[in-house]
N, C-alpha and C positions, 0 to 999 in steps of 0.2 A: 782503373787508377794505376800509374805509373808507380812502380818501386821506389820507395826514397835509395839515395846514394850508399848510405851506408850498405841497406841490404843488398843492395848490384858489389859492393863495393870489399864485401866478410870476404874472404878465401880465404886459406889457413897458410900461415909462414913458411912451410916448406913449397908449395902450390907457388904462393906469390914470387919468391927464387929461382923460380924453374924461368927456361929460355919460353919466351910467348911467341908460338908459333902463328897465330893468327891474331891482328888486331884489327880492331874495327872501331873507328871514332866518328860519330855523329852524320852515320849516313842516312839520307835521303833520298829515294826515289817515290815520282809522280809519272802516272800514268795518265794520258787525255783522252780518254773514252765517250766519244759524241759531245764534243767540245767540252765535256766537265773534265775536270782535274780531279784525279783519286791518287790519294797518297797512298804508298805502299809499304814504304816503312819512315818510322818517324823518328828522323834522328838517333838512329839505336849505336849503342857502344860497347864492347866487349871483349876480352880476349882470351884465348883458347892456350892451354901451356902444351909444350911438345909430351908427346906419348898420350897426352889425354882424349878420353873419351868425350865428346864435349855434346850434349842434346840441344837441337834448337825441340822445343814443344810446341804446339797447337794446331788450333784447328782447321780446314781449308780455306784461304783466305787471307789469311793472319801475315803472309809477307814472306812465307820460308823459301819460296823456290827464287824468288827475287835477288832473298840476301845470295843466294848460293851463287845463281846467276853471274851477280858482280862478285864476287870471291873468288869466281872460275873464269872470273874475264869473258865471260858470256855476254856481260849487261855492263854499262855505264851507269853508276850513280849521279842525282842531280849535284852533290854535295856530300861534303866528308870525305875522310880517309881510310883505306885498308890496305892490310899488306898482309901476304901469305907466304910465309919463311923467309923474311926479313925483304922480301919484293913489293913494291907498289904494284896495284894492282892494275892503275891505267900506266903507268910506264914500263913496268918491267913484266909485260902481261907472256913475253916469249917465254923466260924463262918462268913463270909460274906453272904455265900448261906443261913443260918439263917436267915439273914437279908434283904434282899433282896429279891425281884421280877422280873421277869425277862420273857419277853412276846420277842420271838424270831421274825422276820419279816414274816418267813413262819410259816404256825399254825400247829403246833407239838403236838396236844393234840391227844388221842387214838379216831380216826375218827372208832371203832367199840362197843366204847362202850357211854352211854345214858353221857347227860348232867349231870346229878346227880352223874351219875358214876364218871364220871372222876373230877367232884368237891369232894367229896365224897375222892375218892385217893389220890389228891393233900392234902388237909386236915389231910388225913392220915397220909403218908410223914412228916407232921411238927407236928405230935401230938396234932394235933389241930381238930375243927369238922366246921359242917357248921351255927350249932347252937351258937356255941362259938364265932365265928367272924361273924353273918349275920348281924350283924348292918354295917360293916364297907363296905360291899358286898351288900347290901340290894338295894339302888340305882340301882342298875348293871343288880344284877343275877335276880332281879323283873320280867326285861325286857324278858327276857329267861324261868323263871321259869315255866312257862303254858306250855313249851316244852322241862319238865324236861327230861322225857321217851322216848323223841329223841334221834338217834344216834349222835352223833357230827360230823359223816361225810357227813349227809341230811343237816346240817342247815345251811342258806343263808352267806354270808360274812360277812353282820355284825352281826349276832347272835353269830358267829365263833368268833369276834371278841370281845363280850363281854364274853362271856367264859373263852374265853383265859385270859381277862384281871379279871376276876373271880378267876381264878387259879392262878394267880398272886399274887391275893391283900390276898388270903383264910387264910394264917399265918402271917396277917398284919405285913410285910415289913417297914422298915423306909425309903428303898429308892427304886424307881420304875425304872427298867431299861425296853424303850419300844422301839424298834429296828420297825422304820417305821409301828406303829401298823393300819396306816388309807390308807395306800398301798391299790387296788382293791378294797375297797369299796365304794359304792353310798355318794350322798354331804350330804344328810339326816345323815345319817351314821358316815360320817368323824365330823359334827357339835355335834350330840351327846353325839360323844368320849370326844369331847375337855370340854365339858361341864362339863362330868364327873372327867377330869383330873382337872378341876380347885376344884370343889367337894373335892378330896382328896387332895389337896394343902391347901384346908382351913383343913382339919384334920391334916394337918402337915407333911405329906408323902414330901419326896423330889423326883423329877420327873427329870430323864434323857431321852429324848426324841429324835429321829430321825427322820427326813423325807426326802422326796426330794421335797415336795410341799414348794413354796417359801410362798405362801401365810399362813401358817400355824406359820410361823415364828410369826408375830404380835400375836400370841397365847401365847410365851412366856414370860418368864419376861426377858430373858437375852439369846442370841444364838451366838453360831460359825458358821461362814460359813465355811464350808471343802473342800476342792478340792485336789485331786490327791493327799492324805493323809498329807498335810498341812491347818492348820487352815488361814484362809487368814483373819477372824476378828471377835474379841469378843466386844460383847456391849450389850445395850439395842435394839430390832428392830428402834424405833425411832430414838436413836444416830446414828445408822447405815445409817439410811435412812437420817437424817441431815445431815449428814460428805460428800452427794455425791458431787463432785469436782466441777460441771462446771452446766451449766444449761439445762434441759431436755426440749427437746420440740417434740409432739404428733402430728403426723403427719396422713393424712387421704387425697384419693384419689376416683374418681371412678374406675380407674383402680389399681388396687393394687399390682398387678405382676407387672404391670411396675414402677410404682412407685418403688416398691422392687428395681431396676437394677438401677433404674437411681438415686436416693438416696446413694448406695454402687458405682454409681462410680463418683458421684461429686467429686472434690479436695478436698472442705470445708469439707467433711464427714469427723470426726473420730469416731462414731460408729453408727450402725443403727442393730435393732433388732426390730422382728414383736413380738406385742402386742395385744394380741386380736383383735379388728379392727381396730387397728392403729400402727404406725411404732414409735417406741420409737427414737429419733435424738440426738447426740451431736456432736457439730461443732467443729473444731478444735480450731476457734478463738472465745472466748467464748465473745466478743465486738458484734459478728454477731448475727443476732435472725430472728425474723418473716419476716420482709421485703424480706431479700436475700432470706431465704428459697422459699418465696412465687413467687420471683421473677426469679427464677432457674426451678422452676414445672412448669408456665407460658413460658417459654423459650420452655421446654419440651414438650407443648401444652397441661399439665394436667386440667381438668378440674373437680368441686367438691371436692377444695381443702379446705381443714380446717385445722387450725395450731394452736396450744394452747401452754404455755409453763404449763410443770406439775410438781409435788413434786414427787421424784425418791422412787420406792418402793425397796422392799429388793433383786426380783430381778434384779431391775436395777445394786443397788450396787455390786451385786455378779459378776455379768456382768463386770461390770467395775475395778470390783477387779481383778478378771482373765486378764484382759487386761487394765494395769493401762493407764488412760488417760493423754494428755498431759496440763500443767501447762497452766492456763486460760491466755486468750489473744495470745497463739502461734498459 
């Protein structure tokens, strides 16, 4: 189910003030794959304020490399408008590639030639050097530089990954487009990045970001969730994670396959999803809680059962946004 307007619609008055560094109104693209027509985003609208850190979310599929695509003047949408730092994106596509950054989700840099090298090129390209912008890359390429004379296609994922994001920043960009840049790399790895991206949020850079990692979301200051090329909610991670409907409760067994079966086909159930080591619950009738739960596992003969009720994370809400729940107490 699609967001109602108002929720796409909450940002808070100082947010809403700010200059909108990216907007996007009512774009659609369709792709023809064996004469069928597959839509790839549906109409989606939205706008990103300068210095903001802004999340597209979801899962593979869902439309993100698409929007990024036409944002980067990579792709033609069928329909609608966008503009990135006040440029249309089919007319004034020169000057956006000026501006902009853009780190693709698979890593695209020339894997035969040295790290230096391909910084070095990229620099080139924008008439720029690495001497000229190593303050704003210093943080970064630090980390890499002791394996300058490396090829780029020896070096580990996330060395790959700072490079990449080296060549990005190298004609300091005003806005940063990063198409799932912590995909296949180590937790070390994915913590560092973000670090970094806050790094260049305090320099002022505005950061379009993608993942499918739900937890990455709390990273942002503001994200959509995406599904099957509709945005299904714009917010703050925490607004989002406030807004969920009914009340969660964590469920825990010694047997946990079973538990699994017997959970999904209680009456009361209206959703259940595994969570790390526990079964994430919401009841139909939102009156019901610990007791009945406890008291339906004990029927089932489970035993080492633990029930907590918990604050609903972002993938809970996604969850729940894909399969809207029904109105508390039914």
């Amino acid at each position: 189910m699609i967001a109602d307007k108002k929720n796409i619609d909450r940002i808070d008055s100082s947010r809403n003030m700010a200059v909108k560094v990216i907007r996007v109104e009512n774009i659609v693209k369709t792709y023809t794959i064996n004469k069928t027509v597959v839509t790839a985003l549906h109409g989606i609208s939205f706008e990103v304020a300068q210095g903001e850190i802004f999340g597209i979310i979801g899962p593979d599929g869902a439309g993100k490399t698409s929007l990024f695509r036409i944002l980067t003047t990579l792709l033609l949408a069928d329909s609608g408008t966008a503009s990135v730092d006040g440029f249309d994106v089919v007319k004034d596509y020169k000057a956006i590639r000026n501006r902009v950054g853009y780190m693709p989700g698979r890593f695209s840099l020339y894997q035969d030639l040295t790290v230096e090298e391909n910084l070095n090129f990229f620099a080139t390209i924008f008439n720029t050097s690495i001497k000229e912008n190593y303050d704003l890359i210093k943080d970064i390429y630090s980390q890499i530089e002791p394996f300058k004379k490396r090829r780029a296609g020896a070096l580990s994922g996330g060395m790959k990954q700072k490079l990449a994001l080296s060549c990005a920043l190298i004609h300091r960009p005003s806005v940063l487009f990063l198409d799932e840049p912590t995909t296949g790399v180590d937790a070390v790895s994915r913590k560092e990045f973000w670090d970094m991206l806050k790094h260049l949020k305090e320099q002022g850079i505005t950061i379009l970001v993608s993942t499918p990692y739900m937890d990455e979301a709390s990273l942002c200051d503001r994200v959509a969730l995406l599904q099957n090329g509709s945005i299904l909610s714009i917010d703050t991670p925490e607004n989002i994670s406030n807004d969920f409907p009914k009340k969660l409760w964590a469920v825990h067994a010694e047997q946990m396959l079973l538990l699994s079966k017997h959970l999904h086909q209680w009456t009361e159930t209206e959703s259940c999803f595994s969570f790390g080591e526990n079964y994430h619950l919401v009841l139909k009738d939102d009156n019901k809680g610990k007791n009945e739960i406890e008291a339906f596992l004990l029927q089932q003969q489970h035993t080492g059962i633990e029930i907590k009720q918990i604050h609903a994370n972002i993938e809970d809400c996604f969850m729940a946004l894909m399969k809207p729940l029904s109105p508390k107490g039914e």
